[in-house]
C-alpha positions as CSV (number, residue, x, y, z in Angstrom):
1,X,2.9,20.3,-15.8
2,X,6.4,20.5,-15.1
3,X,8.0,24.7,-15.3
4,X,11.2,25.9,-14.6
5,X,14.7,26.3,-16.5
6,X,16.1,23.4,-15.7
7,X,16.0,19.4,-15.3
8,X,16.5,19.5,-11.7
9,X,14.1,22.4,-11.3
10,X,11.7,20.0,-12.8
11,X,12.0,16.6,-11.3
12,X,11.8,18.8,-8.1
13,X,8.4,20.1,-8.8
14,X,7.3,16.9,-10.2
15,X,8.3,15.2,-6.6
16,X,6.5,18.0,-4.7
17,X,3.6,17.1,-6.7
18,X,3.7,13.3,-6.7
19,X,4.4,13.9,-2.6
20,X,1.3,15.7,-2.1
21,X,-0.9,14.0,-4.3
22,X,0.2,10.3,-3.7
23,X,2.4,10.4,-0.5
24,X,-0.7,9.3,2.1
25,X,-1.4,6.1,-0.4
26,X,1.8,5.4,-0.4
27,X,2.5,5.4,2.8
28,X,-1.2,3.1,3.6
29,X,0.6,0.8,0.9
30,X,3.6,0.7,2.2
31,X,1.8,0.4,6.3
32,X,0.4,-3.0,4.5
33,X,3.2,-4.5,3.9
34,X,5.1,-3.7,6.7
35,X,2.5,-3.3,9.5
36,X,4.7,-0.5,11.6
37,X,3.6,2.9,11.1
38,X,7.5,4.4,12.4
39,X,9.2,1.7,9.4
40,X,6.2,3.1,6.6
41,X,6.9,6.8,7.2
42,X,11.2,6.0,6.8
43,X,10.4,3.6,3.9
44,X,8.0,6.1,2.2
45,X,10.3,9.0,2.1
46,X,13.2,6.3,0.8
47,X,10.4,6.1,-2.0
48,X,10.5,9.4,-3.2
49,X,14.1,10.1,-2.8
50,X,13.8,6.6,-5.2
51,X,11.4,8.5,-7.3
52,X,13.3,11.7,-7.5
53,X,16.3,9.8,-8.7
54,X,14.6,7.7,-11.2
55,X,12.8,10.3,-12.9
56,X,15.4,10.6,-16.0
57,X,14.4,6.7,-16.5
58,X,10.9,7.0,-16.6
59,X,9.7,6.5,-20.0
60,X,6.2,6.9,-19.9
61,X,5.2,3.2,-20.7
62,X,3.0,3.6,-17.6
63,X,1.3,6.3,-16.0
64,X,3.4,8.0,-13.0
65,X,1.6,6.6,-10.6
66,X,1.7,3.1,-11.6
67,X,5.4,3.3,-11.9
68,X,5.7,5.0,-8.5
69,X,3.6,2.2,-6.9
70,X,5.7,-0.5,-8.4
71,X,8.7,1.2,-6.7
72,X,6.9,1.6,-3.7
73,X,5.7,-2.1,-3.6
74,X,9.2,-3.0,-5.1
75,X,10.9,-1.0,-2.0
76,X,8.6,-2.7,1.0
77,X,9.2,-5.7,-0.3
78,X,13.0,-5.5,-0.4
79,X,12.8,-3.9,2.8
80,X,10.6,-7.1,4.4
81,X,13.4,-9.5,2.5
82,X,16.4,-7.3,4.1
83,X,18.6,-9.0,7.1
84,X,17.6,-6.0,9.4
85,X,13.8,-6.5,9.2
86,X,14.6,-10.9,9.6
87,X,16.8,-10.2,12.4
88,X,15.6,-7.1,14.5
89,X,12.3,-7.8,15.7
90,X,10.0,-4.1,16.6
91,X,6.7,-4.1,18.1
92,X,3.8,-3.5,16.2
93,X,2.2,-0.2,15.7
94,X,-1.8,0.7,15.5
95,X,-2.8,0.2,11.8
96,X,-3.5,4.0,10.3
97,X,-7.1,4.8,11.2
98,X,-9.2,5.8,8.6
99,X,-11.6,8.2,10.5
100,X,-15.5,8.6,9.8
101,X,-17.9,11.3,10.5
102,X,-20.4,9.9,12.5
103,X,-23.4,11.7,14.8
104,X,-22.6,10.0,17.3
105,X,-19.9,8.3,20.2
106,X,-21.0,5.2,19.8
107,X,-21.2,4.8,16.3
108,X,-18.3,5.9,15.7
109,X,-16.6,4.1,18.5
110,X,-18.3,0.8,17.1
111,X,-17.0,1.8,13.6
112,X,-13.2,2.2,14.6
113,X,-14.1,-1.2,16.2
114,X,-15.3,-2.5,13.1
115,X,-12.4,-0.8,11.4
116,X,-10.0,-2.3,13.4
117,X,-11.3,-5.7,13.2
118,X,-11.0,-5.9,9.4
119,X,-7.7,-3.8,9.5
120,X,-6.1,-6.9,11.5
121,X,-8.2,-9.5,9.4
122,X,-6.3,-7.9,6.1
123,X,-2.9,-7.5,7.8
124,X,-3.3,-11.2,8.5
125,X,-3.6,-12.7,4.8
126,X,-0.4,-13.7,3.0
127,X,0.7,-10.7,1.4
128,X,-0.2,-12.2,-2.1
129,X,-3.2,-11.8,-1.1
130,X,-3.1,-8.8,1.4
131,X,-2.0,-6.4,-1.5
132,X,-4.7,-7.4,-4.2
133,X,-7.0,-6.4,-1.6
134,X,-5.9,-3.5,-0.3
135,X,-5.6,-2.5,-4.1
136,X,-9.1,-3.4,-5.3
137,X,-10.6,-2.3,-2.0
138,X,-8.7,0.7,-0.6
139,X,-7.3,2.3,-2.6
140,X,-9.8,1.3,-5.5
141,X,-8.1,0.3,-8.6
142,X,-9.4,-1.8,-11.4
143,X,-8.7,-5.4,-11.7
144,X,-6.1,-3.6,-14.8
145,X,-4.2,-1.2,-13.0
146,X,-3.6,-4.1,-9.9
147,X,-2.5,-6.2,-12.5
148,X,-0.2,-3.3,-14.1
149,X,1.0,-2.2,-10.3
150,X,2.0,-5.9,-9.1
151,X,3.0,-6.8,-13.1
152,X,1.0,-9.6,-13.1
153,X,-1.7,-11.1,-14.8
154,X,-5.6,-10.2,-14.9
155,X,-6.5,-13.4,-14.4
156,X,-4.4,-13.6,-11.7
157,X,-5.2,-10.5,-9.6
158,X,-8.9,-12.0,-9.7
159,X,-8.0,-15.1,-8.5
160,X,-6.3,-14.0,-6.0
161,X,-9.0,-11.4,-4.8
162,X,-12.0,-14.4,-4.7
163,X,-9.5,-16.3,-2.6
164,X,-8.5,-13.3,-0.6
165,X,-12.4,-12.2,0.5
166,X,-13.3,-16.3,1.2
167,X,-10.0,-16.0,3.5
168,X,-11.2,-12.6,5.1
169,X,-14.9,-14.0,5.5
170,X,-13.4,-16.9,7.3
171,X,-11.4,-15.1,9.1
172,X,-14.2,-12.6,10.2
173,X,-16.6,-15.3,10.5
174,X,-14.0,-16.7,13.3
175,X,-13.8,-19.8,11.2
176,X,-10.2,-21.6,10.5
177,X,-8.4,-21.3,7.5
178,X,-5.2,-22.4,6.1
179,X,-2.2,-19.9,5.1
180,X,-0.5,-21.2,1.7
């Protein structure tokens, strides 16, 4: 995987390919937590500057891209804790659009609809919730890896990802629900 004749030469080709593999996922995760699409693309390249120099600590105990979504998650939420994000208050952008091939304007006009309407249902859970879903449901990881990536327990990831869908099916369903 990694070539060249030295270290440098070698965390930089590793980056280039953690970039291109990872760096839209990334930045979706980081979008969730943050909800700004301008803050996610400065955050995300913080990430892999992060990334690049951490590599001589990386010891393997998790795959690379477990590790580099815990920094990622790690980062975005440092970044929400931060006195510039409690004090400087930005408007909020679109949510990324994940488009779909459709036959049609309507459909696919009803879809982005659609899209947008659970897009805002899962920005509005309490991130606790917010990131086992987007996990488990976007970006399709197993109840094991979520657990590995937010370093807590199986149990816990489930529990949190019933609660989670009977919050979003309120939510959808127009229903009331109370944020703990």
């Amino acid at each position: 995987m990694l070539m060249g004749d030295t270290k440098s030469e070698n965390y930089e080709q590793l980056i280039d390919e953690l970039m291109s593999t990872h760096g839209q996922d990334i930045l979706q995760l980081v979008y969730a937590y943050v909800h700004n699409e301008t803050i996610a693309e400065d955050l995300t390249q913080e990430i892999f500057v992060k990334c690049y120099k951490g590599l001589p600590s990386y010891r393997g105990r998790s795959s690379i891209k477990t590790w580099l979504w815990r920094i990622a998650i790690n980062h975005a939420k440092d970044y929400l804790k931060s006195w510039y994000n409690q004090n400087v208050r930005i408007t909020e952008d679109a949510f990324l659009n994940r488009a779909t091939l459709s036959s049609s304007v309507e459909q696919i006009i009803v879809q982005q609809d659609e899209d947008a309407s659970l897009a805002a249902a899962v920005m509005s859970l309490p991130i606790k919730y917010r990131e086992v879903i987007y996990l488990a449901y976007f970006e399709e990881l197993t109840m094991r890896e979520a657990a590995a990536v937010l370093l807590l327990n199986e149990n816990t990831i489930k529990t949190r990802l019933r609660k989670g869908k009977l919050l979003l099916k309120n939510i959808l369903e127009g229903s009331e629900w109370k944020n703990d």
